[in-house]
Structure formats: C-alpha cells, structure tokens
C-alpha positions, -999 to 999 in steps of 0.1 A, spaced: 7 -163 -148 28 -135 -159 30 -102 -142 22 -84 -174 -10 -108 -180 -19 -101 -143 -17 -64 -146 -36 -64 -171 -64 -89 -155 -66 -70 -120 -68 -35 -139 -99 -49 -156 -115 -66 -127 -110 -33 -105 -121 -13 -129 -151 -35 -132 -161 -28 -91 -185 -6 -86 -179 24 -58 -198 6 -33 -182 -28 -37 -146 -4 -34 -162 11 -1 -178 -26 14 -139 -39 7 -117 -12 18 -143 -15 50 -134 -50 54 -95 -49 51 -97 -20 72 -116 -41 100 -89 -69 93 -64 -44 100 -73 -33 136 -83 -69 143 -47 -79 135 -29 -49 154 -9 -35 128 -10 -1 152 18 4 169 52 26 155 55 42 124 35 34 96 37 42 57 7 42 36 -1 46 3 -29 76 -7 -57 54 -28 -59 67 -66 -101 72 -69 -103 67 -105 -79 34 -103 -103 16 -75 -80 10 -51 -84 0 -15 -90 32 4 -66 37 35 -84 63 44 -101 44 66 -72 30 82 -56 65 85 -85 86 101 -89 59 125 -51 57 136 -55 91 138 -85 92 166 -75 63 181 -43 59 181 -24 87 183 11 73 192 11 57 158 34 79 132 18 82 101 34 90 66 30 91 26 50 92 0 62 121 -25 71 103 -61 104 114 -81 103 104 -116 137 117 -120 151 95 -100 129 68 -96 125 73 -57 99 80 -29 101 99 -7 84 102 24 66 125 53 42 124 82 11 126 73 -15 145 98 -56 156 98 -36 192 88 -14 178 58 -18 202 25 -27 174 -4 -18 180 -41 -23 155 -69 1 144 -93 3 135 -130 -10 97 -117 -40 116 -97 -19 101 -64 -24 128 -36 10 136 -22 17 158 6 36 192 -2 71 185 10 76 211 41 89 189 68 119 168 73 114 134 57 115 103 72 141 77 65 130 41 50 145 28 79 121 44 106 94 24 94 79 -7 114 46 -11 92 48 1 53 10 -8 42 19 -16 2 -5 -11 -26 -9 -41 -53 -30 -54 -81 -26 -88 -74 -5 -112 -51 2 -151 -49 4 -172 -23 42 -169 -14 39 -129 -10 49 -116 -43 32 -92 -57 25 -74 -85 21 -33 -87 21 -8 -117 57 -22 -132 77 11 -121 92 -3 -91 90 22 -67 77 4 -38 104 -24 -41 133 1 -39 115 18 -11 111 -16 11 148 -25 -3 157 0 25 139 -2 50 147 -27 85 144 -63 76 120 -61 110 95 -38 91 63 -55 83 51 -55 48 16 -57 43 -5 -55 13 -39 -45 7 -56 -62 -18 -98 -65 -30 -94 -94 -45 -83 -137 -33 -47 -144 -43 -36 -165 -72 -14 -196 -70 18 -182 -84 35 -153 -101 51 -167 -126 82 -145 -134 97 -132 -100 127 -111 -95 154 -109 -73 148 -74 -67 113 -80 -61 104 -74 -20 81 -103 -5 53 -91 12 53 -107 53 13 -102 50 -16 -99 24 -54 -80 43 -81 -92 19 -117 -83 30 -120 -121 35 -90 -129 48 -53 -121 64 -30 -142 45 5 -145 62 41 -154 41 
C-alpha cells in the first residue's frame, strides 16, 4: 500500500477508537516501554495531539520523571518556515502552548538541545510495516530531525495499531525506525 492510501486508512481507524481504547493502548505501549528499558540518556518525545488519537506519552513522561530522574527529557518546537524542529527539555514545570496543529510545545526559554544529544527519540506514526518504515503526517519533519541525530540513537515508534506487510513507496530520505512498541507487541528492525 501507498503511503497516501495508508494515511488515509489509519486516520480513519484512529479516529474510530474510542477514548478508552486510546487510554487501554497508550497504557500498554507504555508498559512495553519500561519492560524494554528504553530509560537511560536523553530522550525526545513527541506531545500526543488529543483530538487526533494518538498514543499518549504522557504516561511514559510522568513516569521517567518519578522514576527515573537521570533520564533527559525533551519536545519539540515546530518551524513552518523552515521546515524544522526544534527541541528542549521538557520538565513537571515546562509552560505548554498549543499550536495551529493543537501540538503542545514548550515556550522556547532554554538553550536547545542538539539532534545529536539524543540516544532515544520516541517517534509518532500512523502506520508502520514490517521493515521499520513508517508513515507520519507527509510533512517530514521527524525524518529531517532523525537525519541528524547519532546513527547510535534508537528510533522507536509508538503505534495503536499491528503493522502492515509493506509500504509500498519508500524514500531514500525516509529514516527506518530500529523499533516499533505496539500494546501487543515490541517489534524490532
């Protein structure tokens, strides 16, 4: 299948969850997580968009927070000039704003952190096939972000749903994911 077609297909079946199934997933992938030991370093995350059903990190994050302090958390600030993110630590005292995609984003008042300073990025997807690729929103963002960053950084995606056998019309600027967290299953590339 097409990325297009597949957008299109996991924005429906999202859309389709109720706010409990949404919470009983993220819940899932968010055991998976600390079961794996995805903890240690400096980790990126993405902020879940409410309205757009997607996994909820915050689960991950508040938990990282108490129980792992030593792990560096940080989010992303979105330029649509240029196309880029952005990105800054992320603590239990971080000032949250929305932006025009209802994606909270932290007001930018510290240094940010370079791509390459990350060891985990957790990447947000609507689908994924069984060779890593994914497919987001079609801006690109994330793959320019993870273009930079160490080839040692783990990329893991958080998906609700099972993968699908293949995406039919990969590019070579497209990033391969090293990881997929379902609520069923950790699927390694």
């Amino acid at each position: 299948m097409t990325k297009a077609t597949l957008r299109t297909q996991f924005l429906e079946q999202r859309k389709a969850l109720s706010a409990d199934e949404v919470a009983e997933r993220s819940a899932a992938i968010a055991n998976r997580f600390f079961m794996e030991r995805f903890t240690s370093g400096t980790l990126h995350t993405f902020l879940p968009i409410a309205r757009q059903n997607e996994v909820d990190t915050w689960l991950m994050i508040r938990q990282l927070w108490r129980d792992f302090p030593a792990v560096r958390v940080a989010v992303s600030i979105t330029d649509v000039l240029t196309n880029q993110l952005t990105h800054y630590p992320l603590t239990s005292d971080t000032t949250l704003t929305e932006n025009r995609w209802g994606i909270p984003e932290p007001l930018p008042g510290t240094d940010p952190i370079p791509a390459a300073d990350f060891d985990i990025v957790l990447v947000p997807l609507l689908a994924f096939d069984r060779q890593g690729h994914r497919v987001g929103y079609g801006k690109g963002y994330y793959d320019r972000f993870l273009a930079n960053c160490r080839p040692d950084c783990r990329k893991i995606g958080l998906s609700l749903f099972d993968p699908v056998n293949r995406i039919e019309d990969v590019e070579l600027t497209d990033i391969q994911l090293d990881a997929c967290l379902t609520p069923e299953r950790t699927y390694f590339f």
